[in-house]
C-alpha positions as CSV (number, residue, x, y, z in Angstrom):
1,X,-10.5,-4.3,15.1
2,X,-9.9,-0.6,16.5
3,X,-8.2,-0.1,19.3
4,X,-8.0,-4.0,19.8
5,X,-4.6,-4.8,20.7
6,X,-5.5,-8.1,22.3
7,X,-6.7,-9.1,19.0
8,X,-4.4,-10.2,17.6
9,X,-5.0,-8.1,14.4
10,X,-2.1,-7.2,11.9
11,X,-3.0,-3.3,11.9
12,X,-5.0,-1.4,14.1
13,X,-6.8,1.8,13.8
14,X,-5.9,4.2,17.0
15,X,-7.3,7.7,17.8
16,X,-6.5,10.2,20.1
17,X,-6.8,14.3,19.5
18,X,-8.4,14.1,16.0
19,X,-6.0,11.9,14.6
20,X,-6.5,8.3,13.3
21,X,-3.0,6.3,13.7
22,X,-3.6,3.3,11.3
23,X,-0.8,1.2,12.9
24,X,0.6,-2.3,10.9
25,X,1.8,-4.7,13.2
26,X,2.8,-8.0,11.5
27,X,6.4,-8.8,13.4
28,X,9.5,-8.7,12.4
29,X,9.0,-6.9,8.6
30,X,5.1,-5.8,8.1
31,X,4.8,-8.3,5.4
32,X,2.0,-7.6,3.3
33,X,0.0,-10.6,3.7
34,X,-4.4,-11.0,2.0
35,X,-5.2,-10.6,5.0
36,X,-3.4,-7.6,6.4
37,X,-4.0,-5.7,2.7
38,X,-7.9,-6.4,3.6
39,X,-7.4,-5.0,6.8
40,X,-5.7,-2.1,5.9
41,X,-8.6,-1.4,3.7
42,X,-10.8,-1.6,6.3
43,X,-9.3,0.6,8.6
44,X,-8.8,3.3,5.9
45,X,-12.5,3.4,5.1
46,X,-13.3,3.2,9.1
47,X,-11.4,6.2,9.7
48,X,-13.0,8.1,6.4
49,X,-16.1,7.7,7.9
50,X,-15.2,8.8,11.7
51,X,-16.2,12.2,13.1
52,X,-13.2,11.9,15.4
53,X,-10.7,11.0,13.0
54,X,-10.0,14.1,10.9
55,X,-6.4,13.3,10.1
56,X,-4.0,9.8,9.5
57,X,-0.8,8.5,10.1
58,X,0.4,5.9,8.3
59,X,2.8,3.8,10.8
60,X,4.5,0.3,10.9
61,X,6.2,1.4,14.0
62,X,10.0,2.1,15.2
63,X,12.2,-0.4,13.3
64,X,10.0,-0.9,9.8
65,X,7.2,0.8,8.1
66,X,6.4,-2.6,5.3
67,X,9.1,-4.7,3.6
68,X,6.6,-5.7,0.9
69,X,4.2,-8.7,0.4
70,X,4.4,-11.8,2.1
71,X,6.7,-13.5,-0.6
72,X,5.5,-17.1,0.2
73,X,2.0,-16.4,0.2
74,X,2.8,-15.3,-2.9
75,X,4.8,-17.9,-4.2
76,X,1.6,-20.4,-3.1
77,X,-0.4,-18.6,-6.2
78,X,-1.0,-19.4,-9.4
79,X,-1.9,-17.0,-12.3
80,X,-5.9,-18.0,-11.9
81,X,-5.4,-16.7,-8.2
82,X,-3.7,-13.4,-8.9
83,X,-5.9,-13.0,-11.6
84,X,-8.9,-13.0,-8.5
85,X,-6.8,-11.3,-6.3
86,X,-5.3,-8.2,-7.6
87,X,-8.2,-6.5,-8.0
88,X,-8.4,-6.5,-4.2
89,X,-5.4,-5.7,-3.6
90,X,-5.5,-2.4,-5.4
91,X,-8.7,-1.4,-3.9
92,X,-7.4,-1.4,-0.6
93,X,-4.5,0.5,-1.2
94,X,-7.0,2.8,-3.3
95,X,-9.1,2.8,0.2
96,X,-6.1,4.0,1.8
97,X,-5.2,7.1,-0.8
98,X,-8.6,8.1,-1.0
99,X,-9.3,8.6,2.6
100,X,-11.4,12.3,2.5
101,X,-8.7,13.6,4.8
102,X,-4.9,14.5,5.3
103,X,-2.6,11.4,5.2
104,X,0.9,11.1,5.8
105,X,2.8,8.3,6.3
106,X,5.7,8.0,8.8
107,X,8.1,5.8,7.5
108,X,11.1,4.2,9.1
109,X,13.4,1.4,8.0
110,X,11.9,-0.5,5.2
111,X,9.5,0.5,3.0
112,X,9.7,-1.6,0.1
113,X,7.3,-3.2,-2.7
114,X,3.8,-2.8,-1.1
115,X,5.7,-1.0,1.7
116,X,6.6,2.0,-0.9
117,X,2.6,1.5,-2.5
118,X,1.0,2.2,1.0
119,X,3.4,5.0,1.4
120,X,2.6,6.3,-2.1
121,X,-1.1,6.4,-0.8
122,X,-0.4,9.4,1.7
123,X,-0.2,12.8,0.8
124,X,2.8,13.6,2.6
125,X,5.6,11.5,3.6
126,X,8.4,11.8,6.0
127,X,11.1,9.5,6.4
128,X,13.6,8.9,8.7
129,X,17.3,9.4,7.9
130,X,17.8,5.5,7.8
131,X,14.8,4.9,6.0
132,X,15.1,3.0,2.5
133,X,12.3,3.0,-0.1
134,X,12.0,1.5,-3.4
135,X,10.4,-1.0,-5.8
136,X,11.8,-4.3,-5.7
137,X,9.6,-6.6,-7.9
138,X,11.2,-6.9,-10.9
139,X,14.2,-9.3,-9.1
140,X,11.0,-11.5,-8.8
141,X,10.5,-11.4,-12.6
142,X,7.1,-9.1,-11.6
143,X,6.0,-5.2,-11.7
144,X,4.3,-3.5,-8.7
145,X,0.6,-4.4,-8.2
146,X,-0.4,-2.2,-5.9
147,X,-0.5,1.1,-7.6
148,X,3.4,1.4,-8.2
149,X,3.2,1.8,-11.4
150,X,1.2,4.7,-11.5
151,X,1.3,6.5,-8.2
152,X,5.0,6.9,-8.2
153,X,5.3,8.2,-11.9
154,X,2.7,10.7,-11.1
155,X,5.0,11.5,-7.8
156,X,8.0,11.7,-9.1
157,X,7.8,11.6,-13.0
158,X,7.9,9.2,-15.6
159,X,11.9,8.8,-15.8
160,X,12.6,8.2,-12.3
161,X,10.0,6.0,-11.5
162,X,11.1,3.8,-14.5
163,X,14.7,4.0,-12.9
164,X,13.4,2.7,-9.5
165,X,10.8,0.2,-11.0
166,X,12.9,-1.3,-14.1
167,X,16.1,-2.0,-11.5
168,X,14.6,-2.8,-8.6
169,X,16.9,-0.8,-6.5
170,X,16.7,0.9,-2.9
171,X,16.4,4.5,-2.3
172,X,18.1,6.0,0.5
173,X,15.8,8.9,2.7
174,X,18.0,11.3,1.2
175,X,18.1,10.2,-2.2
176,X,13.8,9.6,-1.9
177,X,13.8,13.5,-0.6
178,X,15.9,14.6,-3.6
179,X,13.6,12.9,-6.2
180,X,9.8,13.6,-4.4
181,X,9.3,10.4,-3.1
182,X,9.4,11.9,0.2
183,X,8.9,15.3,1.6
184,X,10.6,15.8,4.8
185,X,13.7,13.5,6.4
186,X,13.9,13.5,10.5
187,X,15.8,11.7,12.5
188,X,14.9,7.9,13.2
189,X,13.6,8.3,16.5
190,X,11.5,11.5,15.6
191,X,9.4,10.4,13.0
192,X,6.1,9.3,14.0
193,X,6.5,12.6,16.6
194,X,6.9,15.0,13.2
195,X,4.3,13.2,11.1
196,X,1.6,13.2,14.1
197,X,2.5,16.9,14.6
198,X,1.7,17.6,11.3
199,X,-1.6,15.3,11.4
200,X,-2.5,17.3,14.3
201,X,-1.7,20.6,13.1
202,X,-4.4,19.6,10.2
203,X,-7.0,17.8,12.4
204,X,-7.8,21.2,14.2
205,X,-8.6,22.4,10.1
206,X,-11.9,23.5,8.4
207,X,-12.6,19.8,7.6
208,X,-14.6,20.0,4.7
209,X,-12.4,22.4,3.2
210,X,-9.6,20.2,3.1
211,X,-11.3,17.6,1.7
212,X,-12.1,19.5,-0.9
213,X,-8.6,20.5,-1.7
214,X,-7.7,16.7,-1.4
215,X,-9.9,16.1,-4.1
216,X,-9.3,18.9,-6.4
217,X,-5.6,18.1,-6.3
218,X,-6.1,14.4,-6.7
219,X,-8.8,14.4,-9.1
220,X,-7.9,17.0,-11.3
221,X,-4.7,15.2,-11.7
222,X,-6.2,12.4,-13.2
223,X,-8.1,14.2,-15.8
224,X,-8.1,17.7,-18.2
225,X,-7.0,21.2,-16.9
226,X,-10.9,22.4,-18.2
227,X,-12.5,19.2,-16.5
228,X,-9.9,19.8,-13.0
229,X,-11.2,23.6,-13.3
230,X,-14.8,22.4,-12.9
231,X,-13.8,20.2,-10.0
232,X,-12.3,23.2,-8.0
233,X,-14.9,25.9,-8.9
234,X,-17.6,23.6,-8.0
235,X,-15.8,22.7,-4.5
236,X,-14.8,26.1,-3.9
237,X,-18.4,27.8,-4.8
238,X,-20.3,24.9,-2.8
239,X,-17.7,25.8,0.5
240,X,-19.8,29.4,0.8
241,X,-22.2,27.5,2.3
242,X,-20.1,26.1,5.5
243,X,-20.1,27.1,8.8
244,X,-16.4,27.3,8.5
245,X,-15.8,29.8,5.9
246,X,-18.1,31.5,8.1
247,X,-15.6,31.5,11.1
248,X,-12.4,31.9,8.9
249,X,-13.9,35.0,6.8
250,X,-15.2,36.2,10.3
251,X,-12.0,35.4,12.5
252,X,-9.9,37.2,9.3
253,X,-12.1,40.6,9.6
254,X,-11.9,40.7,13.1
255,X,-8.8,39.2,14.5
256,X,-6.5,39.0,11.5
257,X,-5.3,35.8,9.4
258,X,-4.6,32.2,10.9
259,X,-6.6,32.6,14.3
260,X,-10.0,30.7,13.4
261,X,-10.9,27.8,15.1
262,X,-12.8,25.6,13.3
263,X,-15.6,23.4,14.1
């Protein structure tokens, strides 16, 4: 599957410079189908385990990031078959957010229903300035499955994830900015270019420091301030015993802040 464009594979995992591109390529919309939400949690757990993959972009290429699930694959599906399925479907969108490294998503054009999940699995999102986002799925009488519900009220509050979720409506890039649901707007034809730059920028980081970051911040979240303090002092004590905050305490003394280079 990596690397394997003659496969005819839906997404693809592709590397270069210590960064993982996890590409979706489903023509015309990135429809969400089993099979392509499988992948996609393939891929994500591939490029967690990688040496050379120390950051991800998230990518559905120039025209559309994901316009949501494959509707008639849905349609084909009775409750008994959801009932098997969604299960899945949230564990590989869970694969994706709990890659152990920096994720952002690059989204242009659509990004809707499972579109909007996946991008709700990175940790930053940029967006170009025709971009639209949003949670479509009650016009089909359902709620998001794929972590909606929950990723994007811990995103962007309670209040305006109910106003996205309960009418179903479309966000523009600027309006997704103003609310949190995205951190940065570019123009169209610069966003993969600012997302990599900022994967890169990362990749060439004390690795197993910011995994531990990643974690405390997304672990903590989900639990007690005196629980999340544990998490960080236990990640920050257990770093004194890296290489790398060896060569950032050493490269600090002796040449000044922001000049390490990790290993």
């Amino acid at each position: 599957m990596t690397n394997d464009e003659s496969s005819g594979a839906t997404a693809r995992l592709e590397v270069a410079d210590g960064v993982g591109t996890i590409r979706l390529d489903r023509p015309k919309m990135n429809a969400l189908d089993v099979a392509t939400q499988d992948l996609l949690g393939e891929l994500a757990r591939e490029a967690g385990r990688r040496e050379d993959v120390r950051a991800v972009v998230l990518y559905g290429g120039e025209k559309v990031f994901a316009a949501g699930a494959d509707i008639k694959e849905m349609r084909a599906m009775d409750h008994t078959a959801m009932v098997l399925r969604a299960r899945g479907l949230q564990e590989a969108f869970t694969a994706v957010a709990r890659i152990p490294k920096p994720v952002v998503a690059a989204v242009t054009g659509y990004a809707l229903g499972g579109g909007c999940e996946l991008a709700l699995c990175a940790d930053v999102r940029f967006a170009g300035e025709g971009a639209k986002l949003g949670q479509p799925e009650i016009l089909l009488g359902l709620i998001p499955g794929a972590g909606g519900t929950q990723r994007l009220s811990r995103l962007v509050g309670p209040a305006k994830a109910k106003d996205l979720i309960f009418t179903g409506r479309t966000v523009t890039a600027a309006e997704a900015c103003e609310i949190g649901l995205v951190d940065h707007v570019v123009p169209d034809a610069e966003v993969y270019e600012k997302a990599h730059a900022w994967a890169a920028r990362l990749a060439r980081g004390p690795a197993l420091a910011l995994r531990a970051a990643k974690e405390a911040v997304d672990f903590g979240l989900e639990t007690d301030i005196d629980t999340g303090l544990a998490i960080e002092r236990n990640w920050f004590a257990g770093l004194f015993a890296t290489e790398d905050r060896e060569i950032g305490m050493r490269s600090f003394v002796e040449q000044g802040p922001g000049k390490a280079e990790f290993r």
